[in-house]
N, C-alpha and C positions, 0 to 999 in steps of 0.2 A: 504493500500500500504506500508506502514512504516512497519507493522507487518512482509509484506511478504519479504523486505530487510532486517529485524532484523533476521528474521527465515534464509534466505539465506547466507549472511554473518555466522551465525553457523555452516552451511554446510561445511566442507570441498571441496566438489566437487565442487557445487554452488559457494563457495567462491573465488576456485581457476579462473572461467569459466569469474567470476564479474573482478576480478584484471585482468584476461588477457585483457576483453574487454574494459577499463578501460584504460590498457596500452595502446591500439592498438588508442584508440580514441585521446590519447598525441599525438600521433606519428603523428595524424592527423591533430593534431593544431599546433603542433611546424611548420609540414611542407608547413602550410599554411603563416607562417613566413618567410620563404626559399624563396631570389628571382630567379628566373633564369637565367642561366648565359647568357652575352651579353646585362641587361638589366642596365641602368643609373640611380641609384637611384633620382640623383634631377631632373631629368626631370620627370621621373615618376609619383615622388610626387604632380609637376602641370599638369601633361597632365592627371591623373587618381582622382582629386581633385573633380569631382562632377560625378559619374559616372550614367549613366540613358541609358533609352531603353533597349535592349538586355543583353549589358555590366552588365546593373544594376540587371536584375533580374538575372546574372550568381553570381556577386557576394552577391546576400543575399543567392543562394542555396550555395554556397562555405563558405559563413563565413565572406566574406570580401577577401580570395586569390586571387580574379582576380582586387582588385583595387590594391594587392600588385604585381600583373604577378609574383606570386608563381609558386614553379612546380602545384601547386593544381589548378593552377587557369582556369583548364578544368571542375573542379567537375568528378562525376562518369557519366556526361549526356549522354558521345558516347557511354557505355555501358549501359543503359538504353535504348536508339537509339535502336544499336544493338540487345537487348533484345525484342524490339517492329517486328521489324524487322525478325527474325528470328520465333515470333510466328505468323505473318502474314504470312510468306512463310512455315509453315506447315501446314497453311489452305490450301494451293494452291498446293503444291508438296507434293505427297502419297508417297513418300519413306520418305522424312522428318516427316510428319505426324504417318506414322508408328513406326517411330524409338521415336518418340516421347512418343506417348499411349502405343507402347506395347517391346520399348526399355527395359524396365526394369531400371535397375543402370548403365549395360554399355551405352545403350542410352541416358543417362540423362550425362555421364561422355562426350561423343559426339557433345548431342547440348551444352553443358557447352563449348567445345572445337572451337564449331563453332563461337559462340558467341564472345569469348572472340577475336579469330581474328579477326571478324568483326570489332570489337571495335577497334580495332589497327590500321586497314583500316580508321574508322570514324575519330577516334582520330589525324590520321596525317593529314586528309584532316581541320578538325576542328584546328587544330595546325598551317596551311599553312595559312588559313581566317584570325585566330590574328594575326599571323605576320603583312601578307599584309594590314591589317586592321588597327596597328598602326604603319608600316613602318614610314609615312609622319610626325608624332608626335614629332620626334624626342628620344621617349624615349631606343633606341637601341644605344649600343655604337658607330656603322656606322652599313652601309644599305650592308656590301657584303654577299655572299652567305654564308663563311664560318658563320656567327654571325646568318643568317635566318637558320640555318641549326640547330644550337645550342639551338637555341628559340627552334625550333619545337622539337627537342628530350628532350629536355628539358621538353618540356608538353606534351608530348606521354610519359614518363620516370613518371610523376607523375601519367595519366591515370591511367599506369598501376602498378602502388603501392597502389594507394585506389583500383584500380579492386580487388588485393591482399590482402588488408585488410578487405576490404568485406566478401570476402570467408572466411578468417579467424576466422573472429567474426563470420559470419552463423558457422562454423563447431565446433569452438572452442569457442566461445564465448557464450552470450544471445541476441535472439534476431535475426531479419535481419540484414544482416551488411552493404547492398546498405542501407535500407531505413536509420538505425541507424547514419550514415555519412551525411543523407543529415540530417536528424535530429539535428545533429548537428551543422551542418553548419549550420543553421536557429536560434535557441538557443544560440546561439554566440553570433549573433543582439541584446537580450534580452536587455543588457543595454544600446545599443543607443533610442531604444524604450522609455527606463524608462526614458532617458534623456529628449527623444522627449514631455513626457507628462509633465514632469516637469517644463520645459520652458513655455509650457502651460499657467504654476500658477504664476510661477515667469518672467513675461518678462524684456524689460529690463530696464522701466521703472518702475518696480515694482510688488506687488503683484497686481494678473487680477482678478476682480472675475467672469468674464464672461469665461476666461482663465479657472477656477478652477469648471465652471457647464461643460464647454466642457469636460474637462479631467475625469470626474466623468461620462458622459454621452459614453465616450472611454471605459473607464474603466468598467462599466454595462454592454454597449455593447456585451464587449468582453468575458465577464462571460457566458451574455447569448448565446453566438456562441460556446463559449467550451460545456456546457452544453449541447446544441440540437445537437453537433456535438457527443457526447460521450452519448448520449440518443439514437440516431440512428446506431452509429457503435455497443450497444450494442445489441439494439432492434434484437429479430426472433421470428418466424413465426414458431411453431411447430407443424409437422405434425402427428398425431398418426397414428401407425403402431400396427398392431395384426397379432403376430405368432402364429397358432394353434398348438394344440398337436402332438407332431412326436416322433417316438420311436430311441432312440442313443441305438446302441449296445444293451444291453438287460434290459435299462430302458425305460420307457417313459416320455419323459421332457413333464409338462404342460405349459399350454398356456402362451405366454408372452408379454403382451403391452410396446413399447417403442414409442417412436418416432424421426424424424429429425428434427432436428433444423435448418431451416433456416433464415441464415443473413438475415436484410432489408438490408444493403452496405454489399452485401459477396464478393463484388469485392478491398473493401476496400479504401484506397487512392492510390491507381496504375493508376485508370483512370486519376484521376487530373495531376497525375506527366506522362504519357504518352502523355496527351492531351498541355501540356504544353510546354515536347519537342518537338511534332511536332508540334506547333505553331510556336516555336523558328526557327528551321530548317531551314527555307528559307531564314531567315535573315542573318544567318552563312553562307548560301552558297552564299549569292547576295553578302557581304563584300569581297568573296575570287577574285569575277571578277571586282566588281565595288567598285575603290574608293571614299571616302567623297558621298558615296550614300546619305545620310542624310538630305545633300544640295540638291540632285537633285531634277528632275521632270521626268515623264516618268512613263509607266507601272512596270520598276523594282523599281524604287523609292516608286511607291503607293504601290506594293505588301512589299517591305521592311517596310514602316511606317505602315501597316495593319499587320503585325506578332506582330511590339514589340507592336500596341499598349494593349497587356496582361499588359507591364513593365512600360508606359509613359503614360502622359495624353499629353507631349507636341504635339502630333498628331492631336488632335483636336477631336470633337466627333464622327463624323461622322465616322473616320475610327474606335475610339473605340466604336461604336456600333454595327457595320458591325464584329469587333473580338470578341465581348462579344455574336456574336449569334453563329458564328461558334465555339467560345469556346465552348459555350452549348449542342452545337449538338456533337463536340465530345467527351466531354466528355461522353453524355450518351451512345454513339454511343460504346465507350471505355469499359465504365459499359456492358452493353450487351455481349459483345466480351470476356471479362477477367472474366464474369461471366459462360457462359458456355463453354468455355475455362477449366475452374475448375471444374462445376460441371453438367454432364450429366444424363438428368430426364432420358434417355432408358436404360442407364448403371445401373440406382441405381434403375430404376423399374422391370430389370431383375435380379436384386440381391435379391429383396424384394420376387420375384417372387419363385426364385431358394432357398430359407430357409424357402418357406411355408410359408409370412406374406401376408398380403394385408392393404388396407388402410378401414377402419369402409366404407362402402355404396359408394366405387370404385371396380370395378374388377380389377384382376390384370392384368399383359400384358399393352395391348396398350392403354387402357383406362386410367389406372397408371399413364402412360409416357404423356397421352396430361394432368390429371391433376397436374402433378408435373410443366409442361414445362406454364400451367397459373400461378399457383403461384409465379412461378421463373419471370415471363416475368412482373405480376404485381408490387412485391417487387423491380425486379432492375429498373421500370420504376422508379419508389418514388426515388430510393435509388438516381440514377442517375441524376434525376429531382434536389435534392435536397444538392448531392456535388456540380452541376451545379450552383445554386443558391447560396450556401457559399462561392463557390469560384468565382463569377464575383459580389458581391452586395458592397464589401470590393474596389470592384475598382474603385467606384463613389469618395471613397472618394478624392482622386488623382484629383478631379476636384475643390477640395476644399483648404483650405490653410494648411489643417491638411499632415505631411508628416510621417507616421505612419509606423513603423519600418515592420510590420508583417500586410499580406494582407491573406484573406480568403482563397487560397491555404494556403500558411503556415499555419494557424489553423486546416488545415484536415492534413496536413503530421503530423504535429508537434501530436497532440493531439490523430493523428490513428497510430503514430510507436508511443508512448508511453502506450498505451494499449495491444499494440501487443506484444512488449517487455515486461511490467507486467503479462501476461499471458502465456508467453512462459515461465519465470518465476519460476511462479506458478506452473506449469506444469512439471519444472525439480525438483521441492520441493515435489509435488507429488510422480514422479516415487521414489524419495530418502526415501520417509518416508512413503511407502505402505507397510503395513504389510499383508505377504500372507497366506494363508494356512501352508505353513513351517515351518513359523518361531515358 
């Protein structure tokens, strides 16, 4: 990895693509620094002093901006929303769906266009819920409309600056630039983390050494979940492929074995962060009607304590058992959907078909398509089965006294947009240094 930052930094092109993105991700933190106007700082500082549930898992994705009600302190989630959203209703509406598969660039310029106002839709309704959410708080300079008006543009106005810097970094940068953002935001945390483990050893009666086996046993842990997590986002499944002999123009090209390479997670970490804001979701919209929900009782009340508990253990088990199953299901449920979402065994079995390959003892045609669509159904069942399990097994510990910065979502964002970025990388170091035929 080092080599391939040494190598890219030489590049000129490369180099300039790193400092832009590099820049854009400053702009990100400063403006997570930024409070919004109408808001009190000292009241803030106590009313935002232990933040948990919902709140708390906005701000680890954020970095910390929503315990400061930054303009950031949305993160990029209604766009993400909006992104789930808009590939669910191309499932269901064949003109969306068309303009989708066979839109080409202007289609893709379209649902870009769709999306993005959805997001602005999500964003003000999302922006309306934190107001009224900590109206009663006191941390707003007064409660008149002009000042709720203010808040809310105010985080609709940063929405859509990380929407904008996203695309940035995708077009101009390395890298996703949704996923690189929340990547960041979570990497933020890194040293309250290290602080978290250090306390550990030194409490405050001194050095612990029961203190110093837990933090070693953190510490292992953690290696070993990076490790099986970046052992699986590598891991595929290679299918050989044999093209026979065909004559071009007035050669004849001979035979040629390749194969497809498929992902075990070729859905990647999308499901976990899909499966997470629609988790979330209910609780943003139950906050917008019902105050000091938290306190109550009642079916909105249990359906609110049943979303965050993803974020809190103060729920009690029972509700996070009941979320840690329907986490599970959607995520794989997610996995499935954003897996052939991407990749179509009839589409690439009529490809295989159409350049004269087939598969070693498959026919081609429809035979092809049902054994690509086992493969595929087996790999994302694993794949799925097993972001599922890294990201709810990190949430037991929430039941314990350990309060650990980075929870098994974050190990799949963090560890799968760091690869993906490495390899995109890699990839723009490639196209720069292939030497072709011409030269």
């Amino acid at each position: 990895m080092f080599k391939t930052i040494k190598n890219a930094l030489k590049t000129p092109d490369v180099r300039k693509r790193l400092l832009y993105t590099l820049l854009l991700i400053v702009i990100f933190r400063l403006g997570c620094y930024i409070t919004v106007p109408g808001v009190n700082s000292v009241a803030l500082n106590e009313a935002m002093g232990g933040t948990n549930g919902i709140a708390g898992l906005i701000d680890m994705i954020s970095g910390g901006a929503f315990s400061r009600f930054s303009v950031f302190a949305m993160t990029i989630s209604p766009y993400i929303t909006a992104s789930i959203v808009i590939q669910l209703l191309a499932m269901i509406i064949p003109s969306l769906e068309k303009l989708t598969k066979e839109g080409g660039e202007e289609g893709r310029k379209k649902i870009n266009k769709y999306t993005k106002f959805l997001t602005i839709i999500l964003a003000i309704v999302e922006g309306i819920g934190i107001y009224l959410s900590y109206k009663s708080t006191g941390i707003f300079v007064d409660n008149t409309f002009l000042t709720g008006l203010l808040v809310v543009t105010g985080l609709v106005a940063g929405t859509s600056v990380l929407m904008w810097l996203g695309e940035e970094i995708t077009n101009k940068g390395i890298g996703n630039g949704i996923s690189l953002l929340i990547f960041i935001g979570i990497i933020s945390r890194l040293p309250s983390g290290v602080v978290t483990v250090w306390n550990l050893i030194m409490t405050s009666t001194g050095f612990s050494t029961t203190g110093l086996l837990t933090a070693i046993g953190v510490i292992v842990g953690a290696i070993i979940l990076v490790a099986g997590v970046v052992f699986v986002q590598q891991a595929e499944r290679r299918v050989p492929v044999q093209y026979s002999k065909k004559v071009v123009g007035r050669k004849m090209v001979g035979a040629q074995s390749t194969h497809i390479p498929l992902k075990l997670a070729m859905a990647g970490v999308m499901p976990v962060i899909f499966a997470s804001s629609f988790m979330t979701f209910p609780a943003m919209i139950i906050q917008i009607f019902v105050q000091d929900i938290a306190n109550q009782t009642g079916f909105l009340a249990g359906l609110y304590k049943f979303s965050i508990a993803t974020s809190t253990s103060s729920v009690g088990w029972g509700y996070s058992l009941a979320n840690a199953l329907v986490y599970l299901l959607l995520i794989v449920a997610f996995t499935f959907f954003y897996t052939y979402a991407t990749f179509n065994p009839a589409e690439v079995s009529n490809n295989i078909k159409k350049n004269g390959g087939f598969i070693p003892g498959i026919r081609a045609g429809k035979p092809t398509t049902e054994y690509l669509s086992s493969i595929i159904s087996k790999l994302t069942c694993f794949g799925g089965l097993f972001l599922a399990v890294i990201a709810i097994l990190p949430m037991l510990l929430r039941f314990t006294n350990l309060n650990i910065a980075f929870g098994g979502t974050s190990i799949l964002i963090v560890v799968g947009v760091a690869l993906e970025t490495v390899q995109q990388l890699e990839s723009q170091l490639a196209m720069r240094h292939y030497k072709g035929f011409l030269e």
